[in-house]
C-alpha positions in Angstrom: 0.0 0.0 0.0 1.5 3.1 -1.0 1.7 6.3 1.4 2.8 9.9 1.5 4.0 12.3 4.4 1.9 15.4 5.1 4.0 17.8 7.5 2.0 20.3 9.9 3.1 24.0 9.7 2.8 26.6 12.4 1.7 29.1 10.1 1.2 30.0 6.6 4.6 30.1 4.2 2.9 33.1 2.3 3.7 35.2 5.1 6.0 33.8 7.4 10.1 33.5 6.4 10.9 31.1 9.3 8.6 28.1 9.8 8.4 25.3 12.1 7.6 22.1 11.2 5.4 20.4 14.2 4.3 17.0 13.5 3.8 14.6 10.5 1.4 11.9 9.3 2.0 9.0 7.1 -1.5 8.6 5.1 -2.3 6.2 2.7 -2.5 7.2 -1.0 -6.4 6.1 -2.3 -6.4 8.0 -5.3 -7.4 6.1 -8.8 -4.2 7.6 -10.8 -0.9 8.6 -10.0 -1.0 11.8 -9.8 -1.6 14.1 -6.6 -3.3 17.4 -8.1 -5.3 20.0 -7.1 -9.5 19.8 -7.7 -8.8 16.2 -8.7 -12.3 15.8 -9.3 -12.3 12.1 -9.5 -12.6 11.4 -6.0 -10.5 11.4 -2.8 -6.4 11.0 -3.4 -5.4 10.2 0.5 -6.9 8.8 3.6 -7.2 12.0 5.9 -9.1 10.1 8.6 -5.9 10.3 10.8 -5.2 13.7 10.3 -6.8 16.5 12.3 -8.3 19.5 10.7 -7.3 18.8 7.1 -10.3 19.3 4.6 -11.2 16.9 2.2 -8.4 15.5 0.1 -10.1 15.4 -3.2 -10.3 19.8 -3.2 -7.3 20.7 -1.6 -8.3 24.5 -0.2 -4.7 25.6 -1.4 -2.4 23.9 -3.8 1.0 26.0 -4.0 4.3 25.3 -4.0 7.0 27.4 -1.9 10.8 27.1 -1.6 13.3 27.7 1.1 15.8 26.1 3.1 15.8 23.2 6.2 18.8 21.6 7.7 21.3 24.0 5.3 20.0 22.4 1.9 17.0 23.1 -0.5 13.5 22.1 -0.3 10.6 22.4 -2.3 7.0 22.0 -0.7 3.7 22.2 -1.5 0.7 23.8 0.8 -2.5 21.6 0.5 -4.1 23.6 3.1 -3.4 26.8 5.1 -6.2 27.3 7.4 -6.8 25.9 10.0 -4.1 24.3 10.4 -1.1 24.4 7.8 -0.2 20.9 5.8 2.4 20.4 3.2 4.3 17.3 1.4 7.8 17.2 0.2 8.4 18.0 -3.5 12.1 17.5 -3.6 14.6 17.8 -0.7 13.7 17.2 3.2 12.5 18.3 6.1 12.2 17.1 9.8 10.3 17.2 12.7 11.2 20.0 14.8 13.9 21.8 12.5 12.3 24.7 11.1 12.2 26.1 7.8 13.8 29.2 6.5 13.8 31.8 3.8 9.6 31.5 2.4 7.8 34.0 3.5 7.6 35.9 0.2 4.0 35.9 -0.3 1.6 33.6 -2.3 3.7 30.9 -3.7 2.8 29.8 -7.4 0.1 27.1 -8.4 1.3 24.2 -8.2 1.2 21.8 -11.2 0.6 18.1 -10.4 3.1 15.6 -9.7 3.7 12.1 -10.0 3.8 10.4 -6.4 6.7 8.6 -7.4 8.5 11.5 -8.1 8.7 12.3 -4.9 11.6 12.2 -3.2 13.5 9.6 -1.5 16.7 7.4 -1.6 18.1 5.1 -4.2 20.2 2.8 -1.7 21.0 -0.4 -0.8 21.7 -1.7 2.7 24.4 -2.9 4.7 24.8 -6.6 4.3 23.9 -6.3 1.1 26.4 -8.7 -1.4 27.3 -7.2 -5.2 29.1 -9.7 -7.5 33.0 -8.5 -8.4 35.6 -10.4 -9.7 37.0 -11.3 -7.1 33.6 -12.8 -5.5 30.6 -11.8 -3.8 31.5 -8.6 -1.6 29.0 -7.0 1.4 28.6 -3.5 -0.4 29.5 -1.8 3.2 33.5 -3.0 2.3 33.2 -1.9 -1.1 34.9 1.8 -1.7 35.8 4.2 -4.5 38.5 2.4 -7.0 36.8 -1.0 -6.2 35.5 -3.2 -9.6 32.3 -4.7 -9.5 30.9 -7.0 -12.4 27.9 -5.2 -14.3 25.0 -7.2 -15.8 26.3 -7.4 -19.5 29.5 -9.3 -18.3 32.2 -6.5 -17.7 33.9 -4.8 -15.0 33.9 -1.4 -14.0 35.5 0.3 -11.1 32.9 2.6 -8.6 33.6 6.3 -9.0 31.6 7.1 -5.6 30.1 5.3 -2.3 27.5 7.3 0.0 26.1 6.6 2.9 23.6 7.6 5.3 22.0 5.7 8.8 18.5 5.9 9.4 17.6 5.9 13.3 14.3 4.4 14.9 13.1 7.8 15.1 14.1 8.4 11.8 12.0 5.7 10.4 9.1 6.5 13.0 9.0 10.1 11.7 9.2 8.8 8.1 8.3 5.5 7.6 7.8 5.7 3.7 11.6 5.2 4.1 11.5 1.7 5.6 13.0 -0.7 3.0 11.7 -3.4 1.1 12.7 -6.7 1.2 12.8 -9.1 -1.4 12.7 -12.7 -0.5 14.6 -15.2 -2.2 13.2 -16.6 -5.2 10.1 -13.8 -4.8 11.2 -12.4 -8.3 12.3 -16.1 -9.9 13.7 -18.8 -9.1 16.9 -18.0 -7.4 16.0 -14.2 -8.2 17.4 -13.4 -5.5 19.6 -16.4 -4.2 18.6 -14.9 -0.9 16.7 -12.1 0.9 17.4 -9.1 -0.1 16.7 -5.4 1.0 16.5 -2.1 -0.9 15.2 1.2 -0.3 11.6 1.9 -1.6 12.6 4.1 -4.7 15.3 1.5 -6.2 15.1 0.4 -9.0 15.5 -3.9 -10.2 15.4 -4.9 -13.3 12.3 -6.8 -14.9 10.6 -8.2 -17.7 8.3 -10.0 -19.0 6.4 -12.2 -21.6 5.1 -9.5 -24.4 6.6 -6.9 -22.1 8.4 -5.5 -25.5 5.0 -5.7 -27.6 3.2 -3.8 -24.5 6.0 -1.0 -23.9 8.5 -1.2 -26.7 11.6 -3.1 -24.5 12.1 -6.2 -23.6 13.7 -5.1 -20.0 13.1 -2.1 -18.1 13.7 -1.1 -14.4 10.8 -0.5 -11.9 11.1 0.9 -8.2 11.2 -1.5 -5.3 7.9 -0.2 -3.8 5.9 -0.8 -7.0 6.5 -4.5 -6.7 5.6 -4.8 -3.1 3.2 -7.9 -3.7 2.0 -8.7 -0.1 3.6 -11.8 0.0 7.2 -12.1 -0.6 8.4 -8.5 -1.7 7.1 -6.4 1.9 8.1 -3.1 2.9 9.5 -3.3 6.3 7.2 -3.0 9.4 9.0 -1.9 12.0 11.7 0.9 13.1 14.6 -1.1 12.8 17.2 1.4 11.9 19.2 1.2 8.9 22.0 1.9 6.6 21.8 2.9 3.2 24.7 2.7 0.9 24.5 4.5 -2.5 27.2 3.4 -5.1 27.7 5.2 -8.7 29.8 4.3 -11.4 30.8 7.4 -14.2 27.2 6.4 -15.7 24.6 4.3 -14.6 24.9 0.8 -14.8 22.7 -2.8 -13.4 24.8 -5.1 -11.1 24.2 -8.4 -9.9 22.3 -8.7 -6.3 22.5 -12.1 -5.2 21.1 -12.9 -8.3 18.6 -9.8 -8.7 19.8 -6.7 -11.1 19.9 -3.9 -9.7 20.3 -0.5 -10.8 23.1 1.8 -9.5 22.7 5.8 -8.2 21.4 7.4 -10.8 21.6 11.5 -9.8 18.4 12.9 -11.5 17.5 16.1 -10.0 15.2 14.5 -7.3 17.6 12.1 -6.4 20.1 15.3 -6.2 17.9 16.6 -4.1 17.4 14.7 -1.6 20.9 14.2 -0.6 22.7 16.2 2.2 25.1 19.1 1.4 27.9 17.1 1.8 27.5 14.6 -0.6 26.5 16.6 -3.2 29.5 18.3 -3.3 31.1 15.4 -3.2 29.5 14.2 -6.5 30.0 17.8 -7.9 33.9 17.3 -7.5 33.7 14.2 -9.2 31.2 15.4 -11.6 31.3 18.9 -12.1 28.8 18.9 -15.1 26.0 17.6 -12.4 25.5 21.2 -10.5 24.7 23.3 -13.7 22.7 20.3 -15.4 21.7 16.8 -13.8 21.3 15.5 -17.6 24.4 15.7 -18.0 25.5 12.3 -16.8 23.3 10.3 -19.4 20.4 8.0 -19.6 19.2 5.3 -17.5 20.8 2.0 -18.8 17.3 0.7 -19.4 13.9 2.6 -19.8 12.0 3.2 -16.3 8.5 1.7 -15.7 5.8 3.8 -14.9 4.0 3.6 -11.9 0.9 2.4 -13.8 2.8 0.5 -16.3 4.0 -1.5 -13.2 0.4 -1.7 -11.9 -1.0 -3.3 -14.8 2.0 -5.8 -15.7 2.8 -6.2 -11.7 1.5 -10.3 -11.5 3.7 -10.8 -14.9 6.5 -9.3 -13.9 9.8 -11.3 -13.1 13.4 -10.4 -12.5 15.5 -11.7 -15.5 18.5 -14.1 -15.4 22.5 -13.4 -15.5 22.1 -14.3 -19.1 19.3 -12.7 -20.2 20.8 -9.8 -19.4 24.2 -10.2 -21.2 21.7 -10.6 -24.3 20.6 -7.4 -24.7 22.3 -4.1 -25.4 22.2 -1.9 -22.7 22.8 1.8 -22.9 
């Protein structure tokens, strides 16, 4: 079941420069397409029966988009309401319980044009204990570094130009659980796909495919997020707070690497991924890639076309994750 986090404002961002951000609620998305929009006049797009004084989700009483700055970095937000109480979501960047939010209160924000949920932002990670296949052997990606080669799904090596990482606390994950990761179990996409269980973060990407898939959407492969193929069964987002670590790796373009027998896709630094990284490590990725602060395009394509959320939806019970050789088949990039 798929969620968003609406933050509760002390006041309005149209007139106030330096806002606090009081509580937040993780509600479940109802609505019957993907997109979270303003007047959606098709009926209610989130469960706002756990949410005081919010008005009816399917006429937002405001729907503008601000900008300003939490924690030191950038962040993007739209208001879905302002009276009586103020409520916002995340477009790109992040924001926290208690740290306030600076730099906004430049009157009426502009309208804001709808958005695909799973644009939103989140992280592209893997987590500690996770094993990537190099030549030397499986590795846990938490001893991997810069310099290191890993094996990439067509068959060659290439050596990792950058590793992130970041730790997720219990109150992390209670503020925001939308961040808890998914785990696959072994064999849930195939058999041995993957040879054991494995967990990502909700927005990463595996690779899939599937009988026709090509005649339906024009590829035989394509990569779809880890939270579109929660199934209920054997792919399940975690339930608890049980903190984690997320490890990013990137190569000098993005690439598919074996995962215990599921492919998966490396960091990719589109602008929302950009965005929701600290400071730090975007300047760390602008050193190595300079081209990335003036234009995120700049580092390519993915190495195989991205699903749709509702291309996922309507191929989800056909989907499987495809074998070593299967993927040395194809041409990638």
């Amino acid at each position: 079941m798929q969620t968003i986090t609406l933050y509760r404002l002390n006041a309005d961002p149209a007139g106030v420069s330096n806002l606090n951000v009081l509580q937040s609620f993780t509600v479940t998305i109802t609505d019957n397409d993907p997109i979270i929009e303003g007047n959606d006049v098709s009926g209610a797009q989130l469960d706002l029966s756990s949410v005081p004084n919010i008005s009816n989700s399917t006429n937002f009483q405001v729907f503008e988009t601000y900008s300003g700055m939490s924690g030191g970095n950038p962040v993007t937000f739209t208001l879905v309401q302002w009276n009586p109480v103020p409520y916002i979501f995340v477009v790109s960047g992040s924001v926290s319980v208690g740290q306030p939010i600076t730099g906004t209160g430049f009157g009426i924000g502009p309208a804001a044009t709808p958005v695909d949920y799973s644009d939103l932002p989140d992280f592209v990670c893997f987590t500690a204990g996770t094993r990537i296949e190099t030549p030397g052997g499986l590795r846990l990606i938490e001893d991997l570094k810069a310099g290191d080669r890993v094996v990439l799904a067509n068959g060659t090596c290439r050596p990792i130009s950058w590793v992130g990482r970041r730790k997720l606390s219990r109150d992390d994950l209670k503020v925001a659980p939308h961040l808890r990761p998914i785990r696959f179990k072994a064999g849930s996409m195939g058999a041995g796909r993957p040879s054991r269980d494995v967990w990502l973060s909700p927005q990463h990407r595996v690779a899939v495919t599937a009988v026709g898939l090509d005649m339906i959407i024009d590829a035989p492969m394509m990569l779809a997020s880890a939270k579109s193929l929660v199934n209920g069964t054997d792919v399940l987002q975690q339930r608890g707070n049980k903190p984690v670590e997320y490890i990013h790796i990137m190569f000098d373009r993005h690439e598919v690497v074996n995962v215990d027998g599921l492919m998966c896709e490396t960091l990719f630094p589109g602008e929302t991924t950009l965005d929701s990284m600290s400071e730090k490590s975007r300047g760390e990725l602008f050193e190595l890639f300079p081209a990335l602060e003036f234009d995120p395009g700049s580092y390519g394509a993915t190495v195989l076309p991205v699903m749709k959320p509702y291309e996922t939806r309507v191929m989800h019970s056909a989907l499987r994750a495809p074998q070593k050789a299967e993927m040395q088949q194809i041409s990638l990039h």
